[in-house]
Every structure is written in C-alpha cells, then in structure tokens.
C-alpha positions in Angstrom: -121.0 94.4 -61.7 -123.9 92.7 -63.3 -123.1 89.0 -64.1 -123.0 88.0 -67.6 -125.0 84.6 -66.9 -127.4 84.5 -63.7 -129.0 81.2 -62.9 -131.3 81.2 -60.3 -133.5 78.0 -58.7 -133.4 76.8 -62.8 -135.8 73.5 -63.2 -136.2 71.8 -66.6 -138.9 68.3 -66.4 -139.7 66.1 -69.6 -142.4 64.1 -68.6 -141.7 62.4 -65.5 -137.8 63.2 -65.9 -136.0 65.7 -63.7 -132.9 67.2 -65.9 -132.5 70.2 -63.9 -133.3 70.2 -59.8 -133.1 73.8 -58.9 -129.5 74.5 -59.9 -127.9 78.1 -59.0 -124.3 79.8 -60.5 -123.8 82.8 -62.2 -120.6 83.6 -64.6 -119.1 87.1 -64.4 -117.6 89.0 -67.5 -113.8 87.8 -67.3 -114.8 84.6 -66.0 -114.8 81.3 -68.0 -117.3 79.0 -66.0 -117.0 75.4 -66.0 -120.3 73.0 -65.9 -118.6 69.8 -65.2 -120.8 66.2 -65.9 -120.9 62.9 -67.3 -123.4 62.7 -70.1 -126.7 62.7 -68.7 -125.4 65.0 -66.0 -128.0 68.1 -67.7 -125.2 70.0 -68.9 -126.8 70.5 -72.7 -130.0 71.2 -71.1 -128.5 73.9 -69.2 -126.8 75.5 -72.2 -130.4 75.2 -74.1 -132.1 77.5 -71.9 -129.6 79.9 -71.7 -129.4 80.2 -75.4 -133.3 80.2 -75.6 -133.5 77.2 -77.6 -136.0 75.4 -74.8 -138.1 77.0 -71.9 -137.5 76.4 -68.0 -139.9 74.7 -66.3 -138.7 76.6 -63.3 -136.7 79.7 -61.6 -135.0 82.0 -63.8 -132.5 82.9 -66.1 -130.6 86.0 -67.4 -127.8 86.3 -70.2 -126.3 89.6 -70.5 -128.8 91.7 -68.6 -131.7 89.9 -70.9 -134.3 86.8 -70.1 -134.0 84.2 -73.1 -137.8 83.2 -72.8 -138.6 86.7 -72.9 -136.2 88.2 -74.8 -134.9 85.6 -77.2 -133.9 88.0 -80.4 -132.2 89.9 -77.7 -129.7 87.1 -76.1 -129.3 85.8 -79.2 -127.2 88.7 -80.5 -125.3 88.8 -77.0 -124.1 85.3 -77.4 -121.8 82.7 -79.5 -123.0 79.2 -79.1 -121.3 76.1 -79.8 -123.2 72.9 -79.8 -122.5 69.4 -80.7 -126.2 69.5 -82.1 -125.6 72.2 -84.0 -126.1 72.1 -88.0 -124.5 73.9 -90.9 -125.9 74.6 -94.2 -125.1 71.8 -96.3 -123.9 73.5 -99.8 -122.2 76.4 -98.2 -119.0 76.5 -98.0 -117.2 77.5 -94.5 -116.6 81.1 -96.1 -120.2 81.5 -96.9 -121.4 80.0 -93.7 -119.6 82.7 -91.9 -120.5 85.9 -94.2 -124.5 84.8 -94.1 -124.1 84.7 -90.8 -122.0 87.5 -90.1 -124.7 89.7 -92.1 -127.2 88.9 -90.0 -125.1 90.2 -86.9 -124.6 93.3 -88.7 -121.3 93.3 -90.1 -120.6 94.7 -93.1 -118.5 93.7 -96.0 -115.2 95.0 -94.4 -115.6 94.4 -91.0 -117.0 90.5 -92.0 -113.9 90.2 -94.4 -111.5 91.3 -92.0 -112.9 89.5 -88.8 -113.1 86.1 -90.9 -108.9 86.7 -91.4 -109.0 87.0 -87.9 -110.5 84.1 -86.7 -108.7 82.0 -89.8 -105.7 83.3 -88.1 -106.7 82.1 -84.7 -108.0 78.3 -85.8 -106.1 78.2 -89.4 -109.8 77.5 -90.9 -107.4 76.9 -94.3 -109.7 74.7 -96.8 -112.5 74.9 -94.4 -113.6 78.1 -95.8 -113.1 77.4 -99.7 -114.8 73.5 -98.9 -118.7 72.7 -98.8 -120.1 71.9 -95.1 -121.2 68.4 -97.0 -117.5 67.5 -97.8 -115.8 68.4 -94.9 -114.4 66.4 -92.3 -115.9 66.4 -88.8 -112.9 68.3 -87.5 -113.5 71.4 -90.2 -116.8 71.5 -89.4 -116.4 71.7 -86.0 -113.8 74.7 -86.4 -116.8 76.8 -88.6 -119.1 76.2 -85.7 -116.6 77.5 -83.1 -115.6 80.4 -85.9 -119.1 81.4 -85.7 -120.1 81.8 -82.4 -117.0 84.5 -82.0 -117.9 85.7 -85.5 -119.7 88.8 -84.0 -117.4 89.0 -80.6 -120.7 88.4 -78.3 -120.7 89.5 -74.5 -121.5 86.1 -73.5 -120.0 82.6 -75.1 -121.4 79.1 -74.5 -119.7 76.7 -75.2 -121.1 72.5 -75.0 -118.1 70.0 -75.5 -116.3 72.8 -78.0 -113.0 71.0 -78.9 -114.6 67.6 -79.8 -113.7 66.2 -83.0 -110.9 69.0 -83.1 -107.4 68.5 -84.0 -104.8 69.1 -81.5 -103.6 72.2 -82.8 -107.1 73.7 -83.3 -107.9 72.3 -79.7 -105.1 74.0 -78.4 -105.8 77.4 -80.5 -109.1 77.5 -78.7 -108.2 77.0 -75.3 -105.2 79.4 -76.0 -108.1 81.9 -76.9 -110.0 81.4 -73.9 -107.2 83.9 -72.5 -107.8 86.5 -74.7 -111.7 86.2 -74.5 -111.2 86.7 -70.2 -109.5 89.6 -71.0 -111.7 91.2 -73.0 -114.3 91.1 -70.4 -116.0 88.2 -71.8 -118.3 85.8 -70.0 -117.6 82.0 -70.8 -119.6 79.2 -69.9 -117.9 76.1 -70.7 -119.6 72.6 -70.6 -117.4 69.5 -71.2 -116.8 66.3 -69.6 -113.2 66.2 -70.2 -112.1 67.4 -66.6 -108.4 67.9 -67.0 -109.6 70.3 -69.9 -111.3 72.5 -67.5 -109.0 72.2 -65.2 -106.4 74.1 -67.1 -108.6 77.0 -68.7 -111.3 77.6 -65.5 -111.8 79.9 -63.1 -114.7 78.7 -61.1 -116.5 74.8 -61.9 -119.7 73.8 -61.1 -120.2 69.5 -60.6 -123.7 68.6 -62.0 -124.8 65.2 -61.3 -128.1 63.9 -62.2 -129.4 67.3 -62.7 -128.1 68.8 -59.5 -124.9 70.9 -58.7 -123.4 69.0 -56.1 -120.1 71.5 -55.6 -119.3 75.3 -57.0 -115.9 77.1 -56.4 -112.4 77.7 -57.5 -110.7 75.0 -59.2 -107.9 75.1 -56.3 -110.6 75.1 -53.9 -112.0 72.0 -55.1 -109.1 70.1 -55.0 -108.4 71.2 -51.6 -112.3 70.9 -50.3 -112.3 67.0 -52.0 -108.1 66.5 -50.6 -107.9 65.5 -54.5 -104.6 65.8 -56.5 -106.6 67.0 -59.5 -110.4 68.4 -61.0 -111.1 64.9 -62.3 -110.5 63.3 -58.7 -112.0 66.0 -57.1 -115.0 65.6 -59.0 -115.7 62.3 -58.5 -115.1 62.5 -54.7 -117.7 64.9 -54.8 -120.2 62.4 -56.5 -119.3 59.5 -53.9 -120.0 62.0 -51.2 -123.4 63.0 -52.6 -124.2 59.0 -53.1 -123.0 57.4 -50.1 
C-alpha cells in the first residue's frame, strides 16, 4: 500500500539556519502520525512543505501519490490543513467561510449543507457559524479552521498544534474524531507539543529536535526503548541521549 505522506532525506535552510537536517517517516492511510517538538523543533516547517506552502531545499516529498512543489493544485485538494498561522476572512461569518470554501472543493449546495450539519454535529460550531470571523472568540475561530480542513473529507489531514485555544469539549470532540478518521482510511499527521496529547491518539511518533528526528516508532515502543513511564518522559530521554 502506497503511503499517504512519504518523507524522504527532507532539508529546509533559511540563510545560514538548518530547520530540517535530512528527516525521513512516512504516514500510512489509517495511521495518525505524531511529529513531537518543542517550538523551534521544525515541526511547522515540516507541515509547510507538505502542504506546498514553502519549497524544500532538499530530498523529497509525496502527499497522496502527488509532489507539493510539483503538483501543488493537486495536494491541495487531497488535504485538510490546520495551522496556527492560518487566517479567515474577516467579514464572513463561520457559515460563509465554510460554503466558499466548500465550493471551491466541489461540493454542491446539498452535499455543502449537509456536510456543514455534520461537522456542526461533531464540534457543536453553534454561534460560530451565524457570527463574523472578526467577532469571534479565539476558540470559535479555531473550531472553523479545524471544520474546514474536514470540510471536503481529504485523503490526507495535517494537522499543527489543532486543539489550541479549543475548549475542552471541542478538544475532546476532535481527538474523539481522530478514531473515526483512522478508520476511514485516513492519513493523519499530527504536530503538537503537548505529549500526553499524542500519547493517547497516536500510532507511531516521530521526536524532532533542532531539525532532526532523533527517535520514530510505536508509542509503546518508545516508552519501552527510553524505560520511560510515559511519551513525555520518553521524549525527553531521547533528547538527553542525543545531547550528552
């Protein structure tokens, strides 16, 4: 089976900075993925290229079967992103934000009205839907971004620090979801630095530090490999190794 994300010697360099230092993982469909850093750690960067937001300056990429520098347009239908950087139309509402977007997917009328109830259903989007981007809180904004990377049910998801700024019932909806997404064959990439986070939804983690993957394997193998009790101890046992 073809992997839904393949990552392969992957270099990024501003200037005389090295973000990414030949990093390798793939993500298969069913899999959610876990890049695991501090800030800093290259994480975003990561996420960037994939998406086909910024170029590598090395090795080579593929998202669902397609190269983002290559094939941008292509990717970009494949996969939901969710950024922290990531800005909505100010005198939209969420409602709007989602049909306009949802339109240029493809959807029409009834399949956009019926897959908003769905996803309103999932994260109880409630006011955020009738309310302009401009007046909503950080936590309803945050719940349109998520709502519209799974807007078109993409092949691929990635997803950069997803439940900050969200509620603990919309956090919870979304990690609940996670689930649902595996079993639909879809391939997850989920960047956060809030380990215990990834320790419960995870199949596989990667640990980046300073732009390198240090460790990649099953959460239970981690813990084992480091003798740690749990993700977050594993992962910095894995960084003391690398820097003693």
């Amino acid at each position: 089976m073809e992997p839904g994300i393949e990552v392969r010697g992957l270099i990024k360099r501003y200037r005389k900075t090295l973000a990414l230092s030949g990093i390798d993982f793939s993500v298969a469909p069913g899999e959610v993925f876990a890049l695991l850093g501090p800030n800093g750690a290259g994480k975003t960067t990561t996420l960037r290229i994939l998406a086909g937001l910024i170029k590598p300056s090395g090795g080579h990429v593929r998202v669902a079967g397609a190269d983002p520098v290559r094939e941008p347009m292509v990717v970009r239908h494949r996969l939901g992103y969710v950024s922290g950087g990531m800005g909505l139309y100010e005198r939209l509402t969420g409602e709007e934000v989602l049909s306009y977007f949802g339109r240029l997917y493809g959807l029409d009328d009834r399949a956009l009205h019926q897959r908003i109830a769905e996803l309103d259903a999932i994260f109880s989007l409630g006011r955020a839907l009738a309310t302009r981007v401009e007046e909503m809180s950080s936590g309803m904004k945050q719940k349109v971004l998520v709502a519209r990377a799974f807007l078109h049910r993409p092949r691929i998801l990635l997803l950069d620090e997803p439940t900050q700024a969200l509620d603990v019932f919309a956090r919870r909806a979304l990690l609940d979801h996670l689930e649902t997404l595996k079993r639909d064959g879809r391939a997850v990439l989920y960047s956060t630095h809030v380990l215990p986070e990834a320790e419960e939804v995870a199949d596989r983690v990667g640990f980046l530090h300073r732009g390198r993957l240090v460790y990649v394997g099953r959460v239970e193998e981690a813990k084992t490999r480091f003798s740690a009790p749990t993700l977050e101890h594993a992962f910095i046992r894995a960084v003391g190794e690398v820097e003693a």
